[in-house]
LOVEXRO-859825 format. One record per atom (N, C-alpha, C): atom name; residue in three letters; y, x negated, z; residue number from 1. Coordinates in Angstrom, 2 decimals, decimal comma. Layout:
! residues N
atom;res;y;x;z;n
CA;ALA;Y;X;Z;NUM
...
! end
This chain:
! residues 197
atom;res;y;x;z;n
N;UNK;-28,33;33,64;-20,69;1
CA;UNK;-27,71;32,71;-21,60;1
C;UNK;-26,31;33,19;-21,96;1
N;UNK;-25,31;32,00;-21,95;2
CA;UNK;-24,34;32,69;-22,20;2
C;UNK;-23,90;32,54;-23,50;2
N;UNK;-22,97;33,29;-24,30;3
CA;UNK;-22,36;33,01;-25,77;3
C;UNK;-20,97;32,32;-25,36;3
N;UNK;-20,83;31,55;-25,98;4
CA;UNK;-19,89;30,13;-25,44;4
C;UNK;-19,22;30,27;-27,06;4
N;UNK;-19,29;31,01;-27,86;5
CA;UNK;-18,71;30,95;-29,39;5
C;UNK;-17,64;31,53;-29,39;5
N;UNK;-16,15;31,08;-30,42;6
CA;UNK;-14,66;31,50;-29,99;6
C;UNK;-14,64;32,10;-31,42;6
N;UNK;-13,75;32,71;-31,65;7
CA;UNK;-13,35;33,69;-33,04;7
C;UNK;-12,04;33,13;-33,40;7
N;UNK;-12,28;31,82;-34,46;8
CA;UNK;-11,21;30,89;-34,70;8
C;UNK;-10,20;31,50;-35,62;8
N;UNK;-10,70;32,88;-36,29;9
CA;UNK;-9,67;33,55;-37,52;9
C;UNK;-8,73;33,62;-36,60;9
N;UNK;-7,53;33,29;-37,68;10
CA;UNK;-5,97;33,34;-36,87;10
C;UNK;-5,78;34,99;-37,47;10
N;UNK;-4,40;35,22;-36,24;11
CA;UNK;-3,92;36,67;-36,46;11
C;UNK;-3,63;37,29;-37,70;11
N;UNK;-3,88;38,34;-37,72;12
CA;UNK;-3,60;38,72;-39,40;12
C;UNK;-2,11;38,67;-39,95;12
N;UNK;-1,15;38,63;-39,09;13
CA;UNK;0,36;38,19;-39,52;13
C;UNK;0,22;36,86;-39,88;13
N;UNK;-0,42;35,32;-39,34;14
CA;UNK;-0,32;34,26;-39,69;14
C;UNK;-0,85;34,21;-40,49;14
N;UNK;-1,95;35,19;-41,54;15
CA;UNK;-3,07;35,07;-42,30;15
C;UNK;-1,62;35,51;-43,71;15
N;UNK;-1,62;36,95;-43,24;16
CA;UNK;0,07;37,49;-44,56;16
C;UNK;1,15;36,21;-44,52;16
N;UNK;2,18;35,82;-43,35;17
CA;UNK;2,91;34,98;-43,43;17
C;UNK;2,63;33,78;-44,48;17
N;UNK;1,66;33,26;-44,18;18
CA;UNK;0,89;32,12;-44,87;18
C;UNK;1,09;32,18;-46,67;18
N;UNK;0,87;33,32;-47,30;19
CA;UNK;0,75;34,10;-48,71;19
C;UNK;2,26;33,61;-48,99;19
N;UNK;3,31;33,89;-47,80;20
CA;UNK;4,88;34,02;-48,43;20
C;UNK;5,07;32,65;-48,09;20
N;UNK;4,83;31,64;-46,98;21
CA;UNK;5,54;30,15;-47,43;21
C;UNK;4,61;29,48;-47,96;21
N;UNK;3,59;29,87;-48,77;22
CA;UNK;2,74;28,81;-49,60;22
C;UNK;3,52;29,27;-51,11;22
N;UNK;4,09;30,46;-51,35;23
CA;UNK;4,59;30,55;-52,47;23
C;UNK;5,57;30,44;-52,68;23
N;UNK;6,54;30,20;-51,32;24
CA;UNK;7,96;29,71;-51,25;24
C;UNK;8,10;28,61;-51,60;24
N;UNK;6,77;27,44;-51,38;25
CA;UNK;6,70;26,08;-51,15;25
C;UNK;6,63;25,82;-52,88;25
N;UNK;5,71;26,62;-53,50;26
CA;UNK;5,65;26,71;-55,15;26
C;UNK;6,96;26,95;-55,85;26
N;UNK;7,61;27,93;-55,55;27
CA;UNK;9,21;28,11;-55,72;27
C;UNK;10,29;26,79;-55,74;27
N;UNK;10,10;26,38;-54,34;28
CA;UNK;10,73;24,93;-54,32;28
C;UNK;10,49;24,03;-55,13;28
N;UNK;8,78;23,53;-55,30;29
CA;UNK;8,85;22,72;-55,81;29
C;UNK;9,21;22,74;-57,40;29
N;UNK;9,02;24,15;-57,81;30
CA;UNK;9,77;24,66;-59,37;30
C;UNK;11,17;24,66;-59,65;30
N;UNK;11,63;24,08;-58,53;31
CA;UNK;13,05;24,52;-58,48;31
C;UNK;13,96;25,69;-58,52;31
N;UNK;12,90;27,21;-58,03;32
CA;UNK;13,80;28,18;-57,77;32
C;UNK;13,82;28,23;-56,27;32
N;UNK;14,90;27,79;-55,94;33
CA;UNK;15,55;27,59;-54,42;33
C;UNK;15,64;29,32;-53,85;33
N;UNK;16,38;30,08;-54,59;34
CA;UNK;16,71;30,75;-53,79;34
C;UNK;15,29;32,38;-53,88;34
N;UNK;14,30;31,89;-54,70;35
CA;UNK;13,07;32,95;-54,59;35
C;UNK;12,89;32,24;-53,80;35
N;UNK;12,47;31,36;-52,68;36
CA;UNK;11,80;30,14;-52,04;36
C;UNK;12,35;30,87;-50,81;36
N;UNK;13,69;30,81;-50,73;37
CA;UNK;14,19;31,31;-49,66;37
C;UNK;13,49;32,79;-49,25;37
N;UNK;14,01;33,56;-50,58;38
CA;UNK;13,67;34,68;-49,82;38
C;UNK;12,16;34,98;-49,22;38
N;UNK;11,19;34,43;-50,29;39
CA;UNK;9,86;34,34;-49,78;39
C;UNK;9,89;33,47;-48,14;39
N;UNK;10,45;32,45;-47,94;40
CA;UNK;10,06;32,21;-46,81;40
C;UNK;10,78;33,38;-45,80;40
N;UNK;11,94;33,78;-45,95;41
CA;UNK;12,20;34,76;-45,23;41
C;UNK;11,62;35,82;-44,46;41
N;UNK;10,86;36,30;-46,12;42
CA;UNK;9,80;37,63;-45,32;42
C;UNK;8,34;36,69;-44,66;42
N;UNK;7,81;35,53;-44,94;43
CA;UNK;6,84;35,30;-43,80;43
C;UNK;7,59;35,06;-42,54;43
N;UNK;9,01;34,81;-42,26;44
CA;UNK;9,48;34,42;-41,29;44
C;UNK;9,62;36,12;-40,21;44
N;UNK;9,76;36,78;-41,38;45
CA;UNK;9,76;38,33;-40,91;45
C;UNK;8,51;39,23;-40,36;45
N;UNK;7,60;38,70;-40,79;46
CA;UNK;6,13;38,78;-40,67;46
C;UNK;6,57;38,57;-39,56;46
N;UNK;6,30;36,89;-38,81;47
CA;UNK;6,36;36,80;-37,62;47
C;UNK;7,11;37,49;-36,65;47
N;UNK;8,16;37,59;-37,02;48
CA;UNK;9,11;38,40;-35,90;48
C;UNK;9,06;39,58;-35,48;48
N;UNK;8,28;40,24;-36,23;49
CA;UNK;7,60;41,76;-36,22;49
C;UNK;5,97;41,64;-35,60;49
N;UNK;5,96;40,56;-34,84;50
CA;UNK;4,54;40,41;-34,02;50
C;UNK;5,24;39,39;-33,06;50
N;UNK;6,50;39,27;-33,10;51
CA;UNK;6,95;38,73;-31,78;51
C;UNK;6,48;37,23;-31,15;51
N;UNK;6,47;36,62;-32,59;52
CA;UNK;6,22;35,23;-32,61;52
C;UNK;6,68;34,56;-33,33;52
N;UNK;6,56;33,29;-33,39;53
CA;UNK;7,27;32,12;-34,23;53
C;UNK;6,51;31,32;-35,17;53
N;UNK;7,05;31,08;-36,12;54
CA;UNK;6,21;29,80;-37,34;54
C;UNK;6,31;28,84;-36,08;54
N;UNK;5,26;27,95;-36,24;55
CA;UNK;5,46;26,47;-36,06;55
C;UNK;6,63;25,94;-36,73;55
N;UNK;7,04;24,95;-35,80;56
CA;UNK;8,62;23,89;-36,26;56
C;UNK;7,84;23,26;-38,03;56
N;UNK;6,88;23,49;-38,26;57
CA;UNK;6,48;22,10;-39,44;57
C;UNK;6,58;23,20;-40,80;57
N;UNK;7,05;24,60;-40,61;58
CA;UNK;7,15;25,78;-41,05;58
C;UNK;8,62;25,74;-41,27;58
N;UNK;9,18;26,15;-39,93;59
CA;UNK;10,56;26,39;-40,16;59
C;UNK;11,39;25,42;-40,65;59
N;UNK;11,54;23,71;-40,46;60
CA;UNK;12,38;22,75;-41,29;60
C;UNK;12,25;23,25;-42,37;60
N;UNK;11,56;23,71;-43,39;61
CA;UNK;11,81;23,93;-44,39;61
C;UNK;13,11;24,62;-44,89;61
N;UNK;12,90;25,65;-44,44;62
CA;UNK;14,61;26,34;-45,04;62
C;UNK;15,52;25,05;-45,05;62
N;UNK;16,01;24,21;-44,10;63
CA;UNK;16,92;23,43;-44,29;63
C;UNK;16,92;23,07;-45,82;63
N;UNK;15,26;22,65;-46,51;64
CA;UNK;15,49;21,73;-47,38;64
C;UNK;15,89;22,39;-48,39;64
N;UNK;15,24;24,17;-48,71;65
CA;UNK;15,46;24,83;-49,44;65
C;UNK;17,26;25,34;-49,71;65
N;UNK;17,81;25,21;-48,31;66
CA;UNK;19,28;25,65;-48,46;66
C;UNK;19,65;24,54;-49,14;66
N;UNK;19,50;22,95;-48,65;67
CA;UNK;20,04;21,78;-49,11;67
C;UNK;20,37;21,43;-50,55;67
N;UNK;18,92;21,65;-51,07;68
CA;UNK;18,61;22,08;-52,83;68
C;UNK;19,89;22,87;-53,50;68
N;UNK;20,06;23,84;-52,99;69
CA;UNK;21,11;24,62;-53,64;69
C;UNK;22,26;24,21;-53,32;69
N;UNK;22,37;23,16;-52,87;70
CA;UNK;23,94;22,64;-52,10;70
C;UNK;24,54;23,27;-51,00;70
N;UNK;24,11;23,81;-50,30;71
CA;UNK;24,49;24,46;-48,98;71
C;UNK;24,29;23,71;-48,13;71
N;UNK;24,60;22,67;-48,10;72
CA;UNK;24,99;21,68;-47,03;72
C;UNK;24,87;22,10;-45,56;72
N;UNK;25,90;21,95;-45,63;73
CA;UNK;26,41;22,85;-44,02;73
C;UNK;26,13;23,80;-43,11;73
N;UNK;25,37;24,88;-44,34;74
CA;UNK;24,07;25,96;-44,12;74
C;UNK;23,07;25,47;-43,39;74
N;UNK;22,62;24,77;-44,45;75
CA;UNK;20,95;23,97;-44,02;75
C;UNK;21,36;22,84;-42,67;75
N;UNK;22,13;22,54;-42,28;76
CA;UNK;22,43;21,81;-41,26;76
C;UNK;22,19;22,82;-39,98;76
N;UNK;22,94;23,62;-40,09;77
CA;UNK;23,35;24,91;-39,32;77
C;UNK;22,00;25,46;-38,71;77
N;UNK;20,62;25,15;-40,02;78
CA;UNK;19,55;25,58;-39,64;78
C;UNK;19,10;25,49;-38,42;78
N;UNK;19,25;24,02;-38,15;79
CA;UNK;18,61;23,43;-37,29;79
C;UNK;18,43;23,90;-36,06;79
N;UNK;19,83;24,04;-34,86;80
CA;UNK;19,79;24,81;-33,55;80
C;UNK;19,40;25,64;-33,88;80
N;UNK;19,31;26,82;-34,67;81
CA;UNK;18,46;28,11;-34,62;81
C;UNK;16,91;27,50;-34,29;81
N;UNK;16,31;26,53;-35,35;82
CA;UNK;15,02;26,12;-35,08;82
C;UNK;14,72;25,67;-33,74;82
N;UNK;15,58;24,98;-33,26;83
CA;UNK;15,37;24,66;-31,97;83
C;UNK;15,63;26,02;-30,75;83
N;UNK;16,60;27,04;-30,95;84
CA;UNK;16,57;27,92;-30,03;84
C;UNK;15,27;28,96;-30,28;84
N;UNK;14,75;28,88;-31,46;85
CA;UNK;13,66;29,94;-31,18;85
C;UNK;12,05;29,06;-29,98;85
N;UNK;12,52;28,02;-29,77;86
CA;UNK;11,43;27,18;-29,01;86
C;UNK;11,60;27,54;-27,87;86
N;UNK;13,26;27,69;-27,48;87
CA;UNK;13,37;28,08;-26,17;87
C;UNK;12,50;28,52;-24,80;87
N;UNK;11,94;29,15;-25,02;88
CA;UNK;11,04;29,96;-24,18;88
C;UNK;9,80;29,74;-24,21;88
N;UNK;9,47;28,86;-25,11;89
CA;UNK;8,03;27,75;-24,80;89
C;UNK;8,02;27,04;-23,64;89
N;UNK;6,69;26,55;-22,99;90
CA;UNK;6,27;26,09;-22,01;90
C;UNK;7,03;24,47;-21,82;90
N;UNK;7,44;24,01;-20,77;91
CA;UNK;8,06;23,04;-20,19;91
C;UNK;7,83;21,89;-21,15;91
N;UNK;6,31;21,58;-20,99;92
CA;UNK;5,59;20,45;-21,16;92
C;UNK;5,51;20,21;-22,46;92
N;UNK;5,46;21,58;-23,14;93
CA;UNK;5,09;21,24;-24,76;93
C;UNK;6,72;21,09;-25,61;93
N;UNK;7,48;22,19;-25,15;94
CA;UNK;9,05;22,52;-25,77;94
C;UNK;9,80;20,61;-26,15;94
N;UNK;9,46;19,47;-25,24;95
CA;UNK;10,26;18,66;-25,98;95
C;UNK;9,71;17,73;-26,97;95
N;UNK;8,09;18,13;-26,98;96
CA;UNK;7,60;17,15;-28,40;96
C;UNK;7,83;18,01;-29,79;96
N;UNK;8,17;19,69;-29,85;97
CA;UNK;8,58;20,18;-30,68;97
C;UNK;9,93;19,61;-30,80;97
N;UNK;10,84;19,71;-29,33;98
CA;UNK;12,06;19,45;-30,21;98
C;UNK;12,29;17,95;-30,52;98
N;UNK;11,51;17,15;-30,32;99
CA;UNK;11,48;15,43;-30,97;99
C;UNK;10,82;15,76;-32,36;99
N;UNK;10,12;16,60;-32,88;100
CA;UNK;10,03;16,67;-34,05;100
C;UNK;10,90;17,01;-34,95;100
N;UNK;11,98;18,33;-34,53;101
CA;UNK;12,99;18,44;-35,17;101
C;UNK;14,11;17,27;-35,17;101
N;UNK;14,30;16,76;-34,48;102
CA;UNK;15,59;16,14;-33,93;102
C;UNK;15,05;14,99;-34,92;102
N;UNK;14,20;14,60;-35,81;103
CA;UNK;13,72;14,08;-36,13;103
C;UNK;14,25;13,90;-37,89;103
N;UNK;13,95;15,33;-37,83;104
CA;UNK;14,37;15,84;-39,04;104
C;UNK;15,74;16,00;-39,50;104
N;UNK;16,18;16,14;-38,41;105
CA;UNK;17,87;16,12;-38,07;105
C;UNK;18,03;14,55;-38,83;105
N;UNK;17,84;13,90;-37,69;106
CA;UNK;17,86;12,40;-38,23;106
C;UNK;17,88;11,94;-39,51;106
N;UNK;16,76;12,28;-40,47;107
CA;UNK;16,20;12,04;-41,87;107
C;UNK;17,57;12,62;-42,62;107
N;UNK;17,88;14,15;-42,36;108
CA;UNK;18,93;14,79;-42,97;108
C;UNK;20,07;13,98;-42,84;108
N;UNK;20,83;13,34;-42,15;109
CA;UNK;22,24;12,91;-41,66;109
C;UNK;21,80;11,35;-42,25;109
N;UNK;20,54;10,26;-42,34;110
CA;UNK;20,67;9,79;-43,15;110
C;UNK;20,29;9,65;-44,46;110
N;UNK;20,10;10,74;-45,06;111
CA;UNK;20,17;11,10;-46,66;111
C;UNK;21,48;11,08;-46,66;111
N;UNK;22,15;11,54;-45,84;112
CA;UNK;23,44;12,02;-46,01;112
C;UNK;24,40;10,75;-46,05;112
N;UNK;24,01;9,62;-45,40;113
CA;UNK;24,58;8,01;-45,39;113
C;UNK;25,44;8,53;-43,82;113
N;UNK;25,18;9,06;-42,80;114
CA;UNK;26,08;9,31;-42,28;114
C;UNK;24,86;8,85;-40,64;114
N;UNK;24,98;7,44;-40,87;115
CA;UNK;23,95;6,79;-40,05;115
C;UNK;24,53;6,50;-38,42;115
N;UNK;25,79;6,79;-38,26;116
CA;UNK;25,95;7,27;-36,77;116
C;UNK;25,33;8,85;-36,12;116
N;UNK;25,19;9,28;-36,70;117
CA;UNK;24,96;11,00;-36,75;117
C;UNK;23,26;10,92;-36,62;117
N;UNK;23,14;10,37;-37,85;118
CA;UNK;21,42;9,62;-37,40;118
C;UNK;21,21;9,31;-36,21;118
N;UNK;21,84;8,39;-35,99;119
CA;UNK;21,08;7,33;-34,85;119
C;UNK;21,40;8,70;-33,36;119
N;UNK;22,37;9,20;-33,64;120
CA;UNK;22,40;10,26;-32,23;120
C;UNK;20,82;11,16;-32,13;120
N;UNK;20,34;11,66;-33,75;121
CA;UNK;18,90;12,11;-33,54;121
C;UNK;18,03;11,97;-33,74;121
N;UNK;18,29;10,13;-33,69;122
CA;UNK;16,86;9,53;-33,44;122
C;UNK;16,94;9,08;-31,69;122
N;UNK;17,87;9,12;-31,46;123
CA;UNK;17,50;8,82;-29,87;123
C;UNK;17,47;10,14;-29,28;123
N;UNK;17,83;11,46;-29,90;124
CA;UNK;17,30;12,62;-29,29;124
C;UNK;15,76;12,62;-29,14;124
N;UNK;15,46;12,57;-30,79;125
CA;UNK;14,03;12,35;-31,07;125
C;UNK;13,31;11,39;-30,14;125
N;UNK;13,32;10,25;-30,07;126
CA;UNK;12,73;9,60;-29,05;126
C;UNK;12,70;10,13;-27,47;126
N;UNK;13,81;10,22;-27,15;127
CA;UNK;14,23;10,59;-25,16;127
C;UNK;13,18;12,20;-25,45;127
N;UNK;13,59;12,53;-26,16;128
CA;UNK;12,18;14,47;-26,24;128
C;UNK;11,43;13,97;-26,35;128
N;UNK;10,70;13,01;-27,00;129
CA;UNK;9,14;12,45;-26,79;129
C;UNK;8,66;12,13;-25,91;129
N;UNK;9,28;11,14;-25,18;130
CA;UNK;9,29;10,44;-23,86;130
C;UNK;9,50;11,39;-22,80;130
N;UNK;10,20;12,35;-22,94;131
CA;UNK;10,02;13,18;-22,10;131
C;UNK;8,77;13,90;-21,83;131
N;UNK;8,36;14,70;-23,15;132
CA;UNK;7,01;15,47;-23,06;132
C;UNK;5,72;14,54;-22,30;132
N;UNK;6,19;13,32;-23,02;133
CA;UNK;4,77;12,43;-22,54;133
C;UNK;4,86;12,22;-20,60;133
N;UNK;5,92;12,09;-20,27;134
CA;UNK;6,16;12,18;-18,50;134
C;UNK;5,54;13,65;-18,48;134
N;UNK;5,96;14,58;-18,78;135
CA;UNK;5,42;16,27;-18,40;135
C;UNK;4,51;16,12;-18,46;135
N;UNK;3,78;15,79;-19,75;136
CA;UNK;1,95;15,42;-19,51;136
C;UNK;1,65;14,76;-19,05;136
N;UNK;1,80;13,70;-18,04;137
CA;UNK;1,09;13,11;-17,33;137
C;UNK;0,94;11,82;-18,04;137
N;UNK;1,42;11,50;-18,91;138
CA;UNK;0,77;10,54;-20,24;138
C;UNK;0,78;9,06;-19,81;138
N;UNK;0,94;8,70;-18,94;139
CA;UNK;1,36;7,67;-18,18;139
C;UNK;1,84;6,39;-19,01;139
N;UNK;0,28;6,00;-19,52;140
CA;UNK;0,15;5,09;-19,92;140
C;UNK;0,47;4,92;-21,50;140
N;UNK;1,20;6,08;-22,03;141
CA;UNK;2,14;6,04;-23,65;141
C;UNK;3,17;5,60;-22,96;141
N;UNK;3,74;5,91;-21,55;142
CA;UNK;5,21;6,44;-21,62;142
C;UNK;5,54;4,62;-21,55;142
N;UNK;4,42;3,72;-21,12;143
CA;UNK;4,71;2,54;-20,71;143
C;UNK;5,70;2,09;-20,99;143
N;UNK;6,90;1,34;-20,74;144
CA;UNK;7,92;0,72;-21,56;144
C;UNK;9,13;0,97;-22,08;144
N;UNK;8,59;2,36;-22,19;145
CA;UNK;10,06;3,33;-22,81;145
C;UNK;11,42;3,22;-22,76;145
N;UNK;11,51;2,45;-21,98;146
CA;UNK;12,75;2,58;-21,45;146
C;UNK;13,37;1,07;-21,87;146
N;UNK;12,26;0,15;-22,42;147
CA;UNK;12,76;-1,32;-22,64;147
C;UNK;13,74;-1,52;-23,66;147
N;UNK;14,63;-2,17;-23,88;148
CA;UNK;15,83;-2,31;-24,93;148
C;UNK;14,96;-2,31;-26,36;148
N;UNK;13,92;-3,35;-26,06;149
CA;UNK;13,04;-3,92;-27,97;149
C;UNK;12,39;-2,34;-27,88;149
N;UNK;11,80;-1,51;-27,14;150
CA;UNK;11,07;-0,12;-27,66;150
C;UNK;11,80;0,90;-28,07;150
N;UNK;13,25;0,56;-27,08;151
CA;UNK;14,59;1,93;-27,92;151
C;UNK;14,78;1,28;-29,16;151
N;UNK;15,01;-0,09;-29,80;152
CA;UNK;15,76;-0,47;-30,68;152
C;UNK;14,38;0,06;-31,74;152
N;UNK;13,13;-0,03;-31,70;153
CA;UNK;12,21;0,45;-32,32;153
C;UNK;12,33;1,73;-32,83;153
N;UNK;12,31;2,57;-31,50;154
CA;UNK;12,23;3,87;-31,48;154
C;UNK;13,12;4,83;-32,45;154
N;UNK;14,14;3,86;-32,30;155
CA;UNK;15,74;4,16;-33,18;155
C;UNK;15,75;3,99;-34,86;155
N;UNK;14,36;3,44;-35,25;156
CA;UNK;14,23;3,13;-36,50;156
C;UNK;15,53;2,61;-37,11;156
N;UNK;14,92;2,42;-38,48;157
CA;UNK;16,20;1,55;-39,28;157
C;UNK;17,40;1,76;-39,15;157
N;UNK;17,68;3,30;-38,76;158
CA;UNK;18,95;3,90;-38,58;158
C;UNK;20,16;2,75;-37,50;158
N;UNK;19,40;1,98;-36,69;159
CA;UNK;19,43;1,62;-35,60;159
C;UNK;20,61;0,26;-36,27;159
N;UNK;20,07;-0,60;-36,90;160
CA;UNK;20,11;-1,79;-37,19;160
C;UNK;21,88;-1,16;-38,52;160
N;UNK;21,94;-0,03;-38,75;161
CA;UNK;22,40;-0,44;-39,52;161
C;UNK;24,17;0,71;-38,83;161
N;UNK;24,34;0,61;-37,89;162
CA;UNK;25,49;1,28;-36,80;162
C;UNK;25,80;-0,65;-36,17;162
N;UNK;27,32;-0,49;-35,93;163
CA;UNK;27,97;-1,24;-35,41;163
C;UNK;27,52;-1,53;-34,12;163
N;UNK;27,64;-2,85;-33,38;164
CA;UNK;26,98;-3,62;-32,44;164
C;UNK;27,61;-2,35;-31,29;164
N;UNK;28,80;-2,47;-31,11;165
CA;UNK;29,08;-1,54;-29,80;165
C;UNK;29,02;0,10;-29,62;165
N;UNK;28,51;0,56;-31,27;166
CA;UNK;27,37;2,26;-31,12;166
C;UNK;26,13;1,78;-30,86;166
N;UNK;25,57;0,66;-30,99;167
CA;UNK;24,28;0,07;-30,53;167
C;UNK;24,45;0,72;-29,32;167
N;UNK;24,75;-0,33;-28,74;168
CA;UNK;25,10;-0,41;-27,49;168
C;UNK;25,24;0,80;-26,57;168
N;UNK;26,12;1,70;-27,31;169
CA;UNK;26,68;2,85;-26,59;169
C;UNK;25,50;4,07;-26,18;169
N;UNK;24,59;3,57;-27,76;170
CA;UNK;23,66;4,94;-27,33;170
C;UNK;22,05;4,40;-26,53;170
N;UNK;21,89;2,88;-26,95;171
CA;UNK;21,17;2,16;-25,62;171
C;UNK;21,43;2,66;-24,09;171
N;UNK;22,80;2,46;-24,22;172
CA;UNK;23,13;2,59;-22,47;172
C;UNK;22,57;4,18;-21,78;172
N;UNK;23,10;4,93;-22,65;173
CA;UNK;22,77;6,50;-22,55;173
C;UNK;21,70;7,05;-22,46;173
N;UNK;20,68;6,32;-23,01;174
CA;UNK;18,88;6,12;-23,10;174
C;UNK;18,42;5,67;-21,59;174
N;UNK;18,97;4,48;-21,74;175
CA;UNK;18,58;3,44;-20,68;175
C;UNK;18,93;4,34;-18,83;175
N;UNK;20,75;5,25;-18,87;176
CA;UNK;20,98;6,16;-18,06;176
C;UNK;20,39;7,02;-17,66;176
N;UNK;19,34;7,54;-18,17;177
CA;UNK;18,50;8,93;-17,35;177
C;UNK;17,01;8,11;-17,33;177
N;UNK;16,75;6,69;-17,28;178
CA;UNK;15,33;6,56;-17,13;178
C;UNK;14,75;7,09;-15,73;178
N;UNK;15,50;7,17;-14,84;179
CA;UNK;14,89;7,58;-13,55;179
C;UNK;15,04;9,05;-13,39;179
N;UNK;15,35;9,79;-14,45;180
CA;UNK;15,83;11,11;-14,52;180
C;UNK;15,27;11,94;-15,35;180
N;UNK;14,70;11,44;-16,50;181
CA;UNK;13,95;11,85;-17,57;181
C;UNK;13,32;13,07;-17,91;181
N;UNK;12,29;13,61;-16,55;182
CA;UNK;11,71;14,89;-16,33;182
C;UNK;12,97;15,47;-16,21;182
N;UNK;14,12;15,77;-15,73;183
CA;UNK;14,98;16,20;-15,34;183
C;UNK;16,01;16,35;-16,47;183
N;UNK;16,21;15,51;-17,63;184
CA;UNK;16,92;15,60;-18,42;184
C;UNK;17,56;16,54;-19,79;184
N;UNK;18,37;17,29;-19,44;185
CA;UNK;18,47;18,92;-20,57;185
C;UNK;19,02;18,48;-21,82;185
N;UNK;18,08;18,10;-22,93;186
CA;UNK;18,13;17,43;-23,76;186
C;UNK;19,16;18,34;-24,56;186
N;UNK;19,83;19,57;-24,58;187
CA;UNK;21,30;19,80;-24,87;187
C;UNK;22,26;19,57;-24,16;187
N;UNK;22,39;18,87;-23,16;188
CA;UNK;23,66;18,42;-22,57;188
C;UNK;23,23;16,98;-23,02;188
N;UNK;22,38;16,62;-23,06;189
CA;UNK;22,74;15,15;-24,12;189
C;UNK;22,92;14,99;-25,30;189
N;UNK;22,44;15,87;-26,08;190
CA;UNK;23,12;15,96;-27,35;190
C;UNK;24,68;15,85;-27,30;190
N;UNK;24,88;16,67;-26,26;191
CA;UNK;26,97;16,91;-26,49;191
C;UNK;27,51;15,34;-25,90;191
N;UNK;26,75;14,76;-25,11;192
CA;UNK;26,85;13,55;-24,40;192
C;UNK;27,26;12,20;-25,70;192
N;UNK;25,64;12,53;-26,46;193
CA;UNK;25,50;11,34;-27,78;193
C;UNK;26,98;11,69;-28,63;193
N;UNK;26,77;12,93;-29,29;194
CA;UNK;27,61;13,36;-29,99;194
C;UNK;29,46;12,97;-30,02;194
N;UNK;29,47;12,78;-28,07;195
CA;UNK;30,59;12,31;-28,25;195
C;UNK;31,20;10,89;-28,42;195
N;UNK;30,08;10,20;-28,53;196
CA;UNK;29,93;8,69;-28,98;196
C;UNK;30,56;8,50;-30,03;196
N;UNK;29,69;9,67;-30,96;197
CA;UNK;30,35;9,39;-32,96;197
C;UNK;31,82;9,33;-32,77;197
! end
């Protein structure tokens, strides 16, 4: 007979880490920004001293915590770091993480009212989704993707509220790598969108 039973306790760094952004998260919501920080810091340090990474749903945070204190530009700044520590994750999984950030990107730039900047990472966000789902095999999500009414969707409100010919501009750019997609280095399209704004 065999024992078929798995040992679901997570590592004892994710078990410590855990202690410092659950009390960072208490910090924030008390409004001391910058204990918040440093607590998330040292779980972030935890990890790096076992040669691993928070999950992305971990790391956005600092952005919000820098944001709070008015560090704008800081907490913006966050972001490519969050995305370069993904780097070296597996093909298939690396662009539904980075459609989650790019996501967040998005949300940030329109808090900010700065809804061209948006709409560049909500169509990041989308084209990294659509991508992962081709890597997986996903066939039958990816259906459509590429149709004008599923980008204008995909693009959320951000979408509707950019001038007819940035519509347009970042449609076309979507619509340009559909036959290319697996293939597509979602930082050379960033610099691509970017130069739209």
């Amino acid at each position: 007979m065999f024992n078929l039973s798995f040992d679901l306790t997570p590592p004892v760094y994710v078990l410590e880490a855990a202690v410092f952004f659950r009390e960072a998260t208490e910090k924030h919501k008390e409004g001391e920004h910058l204990q918040a920080i440093d607590l998330f810091n040292k779980g972030v340090h935890i990890y790096r001293s076992s040669s691993a990474v928070p999950s992305d749903d971990i790391l956005v945070r600092l952005p919000n915590y820098l944001k709070a204190l008015g560090r704008t530009h800081e907490a913006w700044g966050e972001y490519p770091k969050i995305l370069n520590a993904y780097d070296d994750y597996k093909e298939i999984i690396r662009p539904m993480i980075f459609s989650k950030v790019y996501d967040k990107m998005r949300l940030f730039q329109q808090r900010e009212k700065n809804h061209e900047m948006a709409a560049v990472y909500a169509a990041l966000s989308y084209v990294a989704w659509h991508k992962g789902l081709l890597l997986q095999n996903r066939h039958e999500e990816l259906e459509g993707w590429s149709l004008n009414e599923n980008i204008e969707y995909g693009l959320r409100s951000v979408y509707t509220k950019l001038p007819l010919d940035f519509q347009q501009q970042i449609k076309n750019k979507i619509l340009a790598i559909r036959k290319t997609l697996a293939q597509t280095n979602l930082w050379n399209l960033e610099k691509e969108l970017l130069q739209v704004v």
